[in-house]
C-alpha positions in Angstrom: -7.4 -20.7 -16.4 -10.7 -22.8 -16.4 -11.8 -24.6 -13.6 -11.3 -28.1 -15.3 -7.5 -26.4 -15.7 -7.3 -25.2 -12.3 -7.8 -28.9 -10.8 -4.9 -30.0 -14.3 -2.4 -27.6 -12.5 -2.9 -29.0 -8.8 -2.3 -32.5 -10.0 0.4 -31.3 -12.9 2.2 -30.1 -9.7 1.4 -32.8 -7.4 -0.5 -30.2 -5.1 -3.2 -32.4 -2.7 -4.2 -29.0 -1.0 -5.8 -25.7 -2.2 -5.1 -22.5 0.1 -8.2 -19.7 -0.5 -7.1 -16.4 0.1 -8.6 -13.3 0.9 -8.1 -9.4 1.8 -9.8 -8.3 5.0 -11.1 -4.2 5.3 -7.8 -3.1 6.5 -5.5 -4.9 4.1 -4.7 -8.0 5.3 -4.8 -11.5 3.7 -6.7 -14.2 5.1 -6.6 -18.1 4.5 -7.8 -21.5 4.9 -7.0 -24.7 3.3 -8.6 -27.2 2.1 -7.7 -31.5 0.9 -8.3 -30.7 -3.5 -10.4 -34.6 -3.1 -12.9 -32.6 -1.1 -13.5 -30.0 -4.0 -14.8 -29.7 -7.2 -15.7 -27.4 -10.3 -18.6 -26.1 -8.4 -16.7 -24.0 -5.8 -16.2 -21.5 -8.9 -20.1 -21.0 -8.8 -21.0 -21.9 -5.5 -17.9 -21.0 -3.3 -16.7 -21.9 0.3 -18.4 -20.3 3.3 -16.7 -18.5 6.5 -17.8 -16.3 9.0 -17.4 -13.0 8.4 -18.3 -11.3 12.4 -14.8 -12.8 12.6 -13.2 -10.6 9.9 -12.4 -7.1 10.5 -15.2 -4.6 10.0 -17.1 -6.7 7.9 -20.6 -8.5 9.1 -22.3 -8.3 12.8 -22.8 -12.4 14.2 -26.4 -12.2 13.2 -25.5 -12.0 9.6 -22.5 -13.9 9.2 -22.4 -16.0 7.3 -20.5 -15.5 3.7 -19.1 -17.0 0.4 -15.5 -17.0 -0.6 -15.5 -17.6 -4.3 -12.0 -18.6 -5.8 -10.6 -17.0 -8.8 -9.1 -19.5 -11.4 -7.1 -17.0 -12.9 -5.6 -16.4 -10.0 -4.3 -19.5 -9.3 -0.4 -20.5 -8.5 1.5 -23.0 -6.1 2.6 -21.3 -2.9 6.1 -20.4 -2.4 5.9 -21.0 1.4 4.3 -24.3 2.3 6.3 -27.0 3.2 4.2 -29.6 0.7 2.6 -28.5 -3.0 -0.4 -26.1 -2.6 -2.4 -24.0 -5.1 -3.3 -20.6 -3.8 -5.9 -19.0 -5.2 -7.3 -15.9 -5.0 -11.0 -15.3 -3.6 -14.3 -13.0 -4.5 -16.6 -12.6 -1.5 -20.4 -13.0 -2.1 -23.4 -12.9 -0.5 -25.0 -16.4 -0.1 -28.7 -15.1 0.1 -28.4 -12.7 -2.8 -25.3 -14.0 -4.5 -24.1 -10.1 -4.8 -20.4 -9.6 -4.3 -19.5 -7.8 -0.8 -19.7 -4.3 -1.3 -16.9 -4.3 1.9 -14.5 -6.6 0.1 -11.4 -4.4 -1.4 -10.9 -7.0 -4.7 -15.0 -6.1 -5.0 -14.0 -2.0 -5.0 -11.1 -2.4 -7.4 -13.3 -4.5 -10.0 -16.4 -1.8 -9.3 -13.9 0.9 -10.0 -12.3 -0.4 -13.0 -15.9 -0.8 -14.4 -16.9 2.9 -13.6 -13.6 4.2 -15.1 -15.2 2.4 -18.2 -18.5 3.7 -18.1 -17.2 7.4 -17.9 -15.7 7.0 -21.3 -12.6 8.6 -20.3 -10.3 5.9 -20.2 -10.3 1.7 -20.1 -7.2 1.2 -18.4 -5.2 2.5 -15.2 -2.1 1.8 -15.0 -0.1 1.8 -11.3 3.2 1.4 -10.1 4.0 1.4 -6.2 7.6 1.9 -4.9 6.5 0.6 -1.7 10.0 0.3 1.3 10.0 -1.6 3.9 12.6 -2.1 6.9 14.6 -5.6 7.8 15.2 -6.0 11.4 16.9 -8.6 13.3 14.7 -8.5 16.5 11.2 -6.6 17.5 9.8 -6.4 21.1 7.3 -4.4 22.2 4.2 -4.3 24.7 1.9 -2.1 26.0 0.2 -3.2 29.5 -1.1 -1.5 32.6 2.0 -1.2 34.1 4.2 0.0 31.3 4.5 -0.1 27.8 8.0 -0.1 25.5 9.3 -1.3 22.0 12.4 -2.4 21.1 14.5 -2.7 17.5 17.4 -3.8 16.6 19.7 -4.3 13.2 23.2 -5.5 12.7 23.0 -2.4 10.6 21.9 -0.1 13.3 23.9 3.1 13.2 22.8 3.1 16.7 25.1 0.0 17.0 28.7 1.6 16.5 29.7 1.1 19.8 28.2 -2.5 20.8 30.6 -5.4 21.3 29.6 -8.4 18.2 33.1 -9.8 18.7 34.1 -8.0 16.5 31.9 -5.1 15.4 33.3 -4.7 11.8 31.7 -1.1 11.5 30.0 -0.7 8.0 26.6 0.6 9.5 24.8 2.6 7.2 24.4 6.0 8.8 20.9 7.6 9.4 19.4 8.9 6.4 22.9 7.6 4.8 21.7 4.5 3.5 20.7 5.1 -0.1 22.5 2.8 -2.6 25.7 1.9 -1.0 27.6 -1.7 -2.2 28.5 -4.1 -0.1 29.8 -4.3 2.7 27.7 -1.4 4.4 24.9 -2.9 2.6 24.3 -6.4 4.1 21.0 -7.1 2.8 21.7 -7.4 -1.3 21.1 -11.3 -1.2 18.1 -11.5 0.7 16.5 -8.7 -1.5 17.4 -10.8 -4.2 16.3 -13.8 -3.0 12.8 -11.9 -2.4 12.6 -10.7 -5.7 13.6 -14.5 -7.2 10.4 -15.6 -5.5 8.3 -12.8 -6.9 9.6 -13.4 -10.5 8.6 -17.4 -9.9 5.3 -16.0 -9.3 5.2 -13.7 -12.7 5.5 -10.8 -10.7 7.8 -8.3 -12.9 10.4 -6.7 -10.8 12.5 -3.8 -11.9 14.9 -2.8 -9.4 15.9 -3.5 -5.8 18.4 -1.4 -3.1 19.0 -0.5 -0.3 16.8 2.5 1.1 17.8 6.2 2.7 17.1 4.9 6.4 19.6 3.3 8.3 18.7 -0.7 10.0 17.7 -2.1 6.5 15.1 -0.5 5.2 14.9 -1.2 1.6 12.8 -1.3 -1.6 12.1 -3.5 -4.1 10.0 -1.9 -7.4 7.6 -4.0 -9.7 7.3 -2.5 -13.2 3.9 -0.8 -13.6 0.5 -3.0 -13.9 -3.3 -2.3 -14.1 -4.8 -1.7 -11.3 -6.3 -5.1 -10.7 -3.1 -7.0 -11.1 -1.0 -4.4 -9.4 -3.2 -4.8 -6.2 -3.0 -8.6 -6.1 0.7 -8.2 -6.9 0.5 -6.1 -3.9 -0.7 -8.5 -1.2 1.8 -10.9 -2.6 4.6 -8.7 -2.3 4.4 -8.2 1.0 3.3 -11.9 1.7 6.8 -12.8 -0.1 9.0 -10.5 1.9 7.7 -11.1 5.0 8.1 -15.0 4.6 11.2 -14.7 2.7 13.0 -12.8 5.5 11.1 -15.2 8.0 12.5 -17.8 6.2 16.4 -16.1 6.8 15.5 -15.7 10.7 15.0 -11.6 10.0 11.4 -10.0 10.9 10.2 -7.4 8.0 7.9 -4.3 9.2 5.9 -2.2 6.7 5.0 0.0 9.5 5.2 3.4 8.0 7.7 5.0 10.8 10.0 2.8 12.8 13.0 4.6 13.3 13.1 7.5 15.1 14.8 10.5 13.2 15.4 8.5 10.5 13.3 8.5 7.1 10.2 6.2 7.2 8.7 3.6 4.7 6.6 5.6 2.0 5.2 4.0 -0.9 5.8 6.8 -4.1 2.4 5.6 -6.6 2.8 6.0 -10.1 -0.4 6.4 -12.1 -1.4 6.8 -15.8 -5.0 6.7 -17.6 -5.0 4.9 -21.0 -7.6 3.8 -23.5 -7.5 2.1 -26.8 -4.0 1.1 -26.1 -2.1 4.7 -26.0 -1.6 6.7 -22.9 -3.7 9.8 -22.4 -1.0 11.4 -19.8 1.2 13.0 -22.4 0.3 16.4 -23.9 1.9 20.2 -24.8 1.4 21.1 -21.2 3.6 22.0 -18.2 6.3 19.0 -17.9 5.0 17.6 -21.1 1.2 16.7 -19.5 -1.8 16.6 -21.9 -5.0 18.8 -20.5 -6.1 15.3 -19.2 -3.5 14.8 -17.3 -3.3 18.2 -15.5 -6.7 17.6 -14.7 -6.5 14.0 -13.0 -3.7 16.0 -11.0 -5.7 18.2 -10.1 -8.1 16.1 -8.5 -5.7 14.3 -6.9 -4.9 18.0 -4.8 -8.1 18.7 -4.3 -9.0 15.6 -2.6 -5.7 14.6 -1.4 -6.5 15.4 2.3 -9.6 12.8 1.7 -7.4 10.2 -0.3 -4.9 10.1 2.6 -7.1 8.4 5.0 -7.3 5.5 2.8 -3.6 5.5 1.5 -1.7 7.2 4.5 -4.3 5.2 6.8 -2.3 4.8 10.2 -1.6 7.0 13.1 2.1 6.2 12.7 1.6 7.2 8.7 2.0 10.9 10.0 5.0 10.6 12.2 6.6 9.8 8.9 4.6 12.8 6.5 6.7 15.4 8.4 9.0 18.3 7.3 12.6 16.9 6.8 12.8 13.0 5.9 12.1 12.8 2.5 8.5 12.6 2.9 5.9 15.8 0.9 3.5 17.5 3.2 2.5 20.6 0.5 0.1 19.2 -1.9 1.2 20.4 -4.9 2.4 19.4 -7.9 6.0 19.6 -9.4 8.3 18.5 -12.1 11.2 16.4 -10.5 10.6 18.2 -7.5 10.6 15.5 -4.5 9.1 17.6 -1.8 5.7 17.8 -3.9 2.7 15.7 -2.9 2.4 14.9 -6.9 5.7 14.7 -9.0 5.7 14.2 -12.7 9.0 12.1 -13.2 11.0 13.7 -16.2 13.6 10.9 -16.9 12.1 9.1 -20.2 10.5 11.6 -22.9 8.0 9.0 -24.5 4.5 9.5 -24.2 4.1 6.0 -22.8 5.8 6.7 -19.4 4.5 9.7 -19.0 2.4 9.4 -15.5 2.4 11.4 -12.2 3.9 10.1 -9.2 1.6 10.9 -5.8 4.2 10.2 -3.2 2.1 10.7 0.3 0.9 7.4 0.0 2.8 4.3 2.5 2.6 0.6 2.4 0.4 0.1 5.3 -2.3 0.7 3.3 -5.2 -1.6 1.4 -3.9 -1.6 -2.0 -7.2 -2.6 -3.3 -8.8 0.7 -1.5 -6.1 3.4 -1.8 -5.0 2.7 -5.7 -9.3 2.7 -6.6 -9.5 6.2 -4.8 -6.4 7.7 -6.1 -7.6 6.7 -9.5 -11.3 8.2 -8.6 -9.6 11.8 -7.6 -8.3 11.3 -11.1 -11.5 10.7 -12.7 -13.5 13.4 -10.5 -10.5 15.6 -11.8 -10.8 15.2 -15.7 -14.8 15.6 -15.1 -14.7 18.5 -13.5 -11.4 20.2 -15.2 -9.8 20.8 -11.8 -6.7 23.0 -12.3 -4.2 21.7 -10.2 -3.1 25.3 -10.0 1.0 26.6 -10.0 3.6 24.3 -9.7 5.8 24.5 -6.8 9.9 24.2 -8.4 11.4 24.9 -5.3 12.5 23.4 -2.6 9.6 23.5 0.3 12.2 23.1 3.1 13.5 26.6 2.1 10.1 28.1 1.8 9.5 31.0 4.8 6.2 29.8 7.3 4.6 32.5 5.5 4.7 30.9 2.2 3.7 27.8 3.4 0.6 29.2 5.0 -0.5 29.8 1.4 -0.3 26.4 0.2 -2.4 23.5 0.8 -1.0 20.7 3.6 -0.9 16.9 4.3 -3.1 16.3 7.1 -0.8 16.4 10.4 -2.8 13.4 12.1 -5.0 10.4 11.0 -7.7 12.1 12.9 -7.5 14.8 10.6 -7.6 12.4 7.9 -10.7 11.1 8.5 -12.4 14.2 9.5 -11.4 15.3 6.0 -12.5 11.8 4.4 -15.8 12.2 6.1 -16.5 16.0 4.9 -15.2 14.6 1.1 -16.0 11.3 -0.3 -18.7 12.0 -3.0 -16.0 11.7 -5.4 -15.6 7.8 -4.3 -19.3 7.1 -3.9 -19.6 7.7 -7.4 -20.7 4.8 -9.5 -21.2 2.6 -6.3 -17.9 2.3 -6.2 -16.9 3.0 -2.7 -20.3 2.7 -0.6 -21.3 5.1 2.0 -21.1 2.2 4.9 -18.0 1.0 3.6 -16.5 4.5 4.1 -18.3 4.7 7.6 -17.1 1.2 9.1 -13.5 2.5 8.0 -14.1 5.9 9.6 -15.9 4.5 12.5 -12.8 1.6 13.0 -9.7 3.9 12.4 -11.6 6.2 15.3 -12.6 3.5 17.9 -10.1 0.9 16.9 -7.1 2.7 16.4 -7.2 6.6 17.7 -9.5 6.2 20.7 -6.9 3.4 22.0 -3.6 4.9 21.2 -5.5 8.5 23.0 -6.3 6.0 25.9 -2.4 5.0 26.3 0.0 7.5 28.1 3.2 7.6 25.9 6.6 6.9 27.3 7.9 9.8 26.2 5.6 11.9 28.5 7.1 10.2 31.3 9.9 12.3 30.3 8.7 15.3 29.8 5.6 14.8 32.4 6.9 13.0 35.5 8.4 15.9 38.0 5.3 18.6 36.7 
């Protein structure tokens, strides 16, 4: 889409406003609107300026000022408003030098895509994200001087069995028991489908949706597999349309990665091919049916995983979920079929074409944008450098004795140790200027001062329990 065409479709569609969008550090759109009489073809060039001290780690207030530049491509009418309004997607610049942001995610992906094509090892990364989510009824929570609490409830609570809703009609999905029932222990089939009929409206391709493991609604809804770019965008819009779609149906939506307690949490399994010329690179002779290539990207993936989870596991609640027991892989390792590994190579089509592996640490509280560029970095660092990904683990980790654990390589077991391993390992992203150094320090420096230092600052209700007569 031009920009002449761009200003065709708001008046084709009777849209008098234009909504700029953006992704913030972290992974979270921002907006602001604008009357289309007040805009021309020269916001493509020239953009629209905001400050950017009032974004998350971006600028300092003595520098600003920055340019939004909208996307034409990018460009549909917004599910959500209550009039016509063209959303569009935005590049952030630089108005002294004109550069793009080296801090803005959409400016990674595009830098990595571009080094991925410089290395001469592919031209195309293909991703697919399984991200789940949880649909609750209410939310409370706070966390003050004198006391701090949350609160959750679901009409599909196994924790409500026993509560009077004149009358309880039973039918609660059971924890870890909600995988893929029908109706009527799954209550939630035509509000997932109702998200997915926005999405489609959008162009977004959707392949699947059910009900997830967890009890309380937590669910899943799968877009068929994209490059990177696209899948990214399709990303922030996925989550913009759930949330607002189960706004919309008076029900809140949480991609938080661990909600429940003692119930599975919300991962977000990552499926991830290199391509080039048109014909996947993936498939080979090789254990599970991988090429030498593809062995090798999972091997950097393993290598670096540690690294790659403080960017796509990037919360402290992300590791109350990558535990022993709920469905979630803490050996990094790779395996065919074999769930409990960090990396899985799926097994259930034999074409070369789907042939990808699926790194299933990853959870949707993450910066699509960020985590799907680093993944596909490890990948690249892997094929460069050969990196065996070493024996595959067939076996079911649960079952494995401590001491055989103690010989494989771990998930971190905090977001601290995350980051500590993020800051020891990065070279791999820096590469190509794709990830900067300061971008990498802001988001080390933030997760630490922003995130650990205040949740360390908090006492814990739970050690009023355990704490309170010592």
């Amino acid at each position: 889409m031009t920009p002449k065409e761009f200003f065709e479709f708001a008046k084709k569609n009777d849209a008098e406003m234009v909504d700029l969008k953006f992704c913030d550090l972290l992974g979270t759109w921002q907006h602001c609107s604008y009357p289309i009489d007040t805009l021309d073809e020269g916001i493509f060039e020239d953009g629209l300026g905001f400050d950017g001290s009032s974004i998350r780690g971006w600028q300092g207030i003595e520098a600003s000022d920055m340019l939004a530049v909208p996307d034409a491509e990018s460009a549909v009418i917004d599910p959500f408003f209550a009039k016509p309004t063209v959303s569009v997607l935005a590049n952030i610049v630089d108005p002294i030098t004109k550069e793009n942001y080296a801090k803005d995610p959409r400016n990674v992906a595009k830098k990595g895509l571009a080094y991925l094509a410089q290395t001469g090892i592919a031209d195309t990364c293909f991703v697919g994200p399984e991200p789940e989510f949880f649909i609750f009824d209410d939310v409370r929570y706070m966390s003050t001087q004198s006391g701090s609490m949350y609160q959750i409830d679901s009409v599909e609570g196994a924790w409500n069995t026993g509560r009077s809703e004149e009358p309880n009609l039973g039918h609660k999905p059971t924890y870890k028991g909600g995988y893929f029932p029908v109706s009527p222990v799954d209550t939630y089939h035509d509000l997932r489908s109702e998200m997915v009929y926005e999405m489609r409206n959008l162009g977004i391709v959707v392949e699947a949706h059910h009900h997830e493991v967890g009890t309380a609604g937590q669910a899943e809804i799968d877009m068929k597999f994209e490059p990177l770019l696209k899948m990214a965008d399709q990303f922030m819009w996925y989550k913009y349309i759930i949330k607002n779609v189960a706004k919309r149906a008076g029900k809140t939506v949480t991609f938080m990665p661990k909600p429940v307690f003692e119930d599975n949490g919300s991962g977000m399994h990552t499926h991830i091919s290199l391509w080039k010329e048109g014909q996947p690179l993936m498939a080979g002779d090789g254990y599970a049916g991988m090429s030498d290539l593809g062995l090798n990207a999972i091997g950097g993936i393993l290598k670096h995983g540690r690294a790659l989870l403080a960017l796509a596991a990037p919360t402290a609640n992300s590791y109350h979920r990558l535990v022993p027991g709920f469905e979630a892989p803490v050996t990094l390792a790779m395996s065919q079929r074999n769930r409990s590994a960090a990396c899985r190579i799926p097994m259930y089509s034999p074409s070369p074409k789907a042939k990808r592996v699926e790194f299933r640490c990853p959870d949707p509280s993450c910066n699509g944008y960020l985590a799907f560029t680093a993944l596909m970095m490890a990948m690249i660092d892997g094929v460069q450098n050969k990196i065996d990904p070493g024996d595959p683990l067939d076996r079911d980790i649960y079952d494995m004795t401590p001491e055989e654990l103690a010989e494989t390589n771990v998930t971190p077991a905090t977001l601290g140790e995350a980051l500590d391993s993020l800051e020891q390992d990065h070279e791999f992203l820096t590469k190509g200027d794709v990830f900067t150094s300061d971008l990498i320090e802001t988001w080390i420096g933030w997760k630490r001062e922003e995130e650990i230092d205040q949740l360390r600052l908090r006492p814990h209700p739970y050690e009023f329990d355990l704490y309170y007569n010592c």
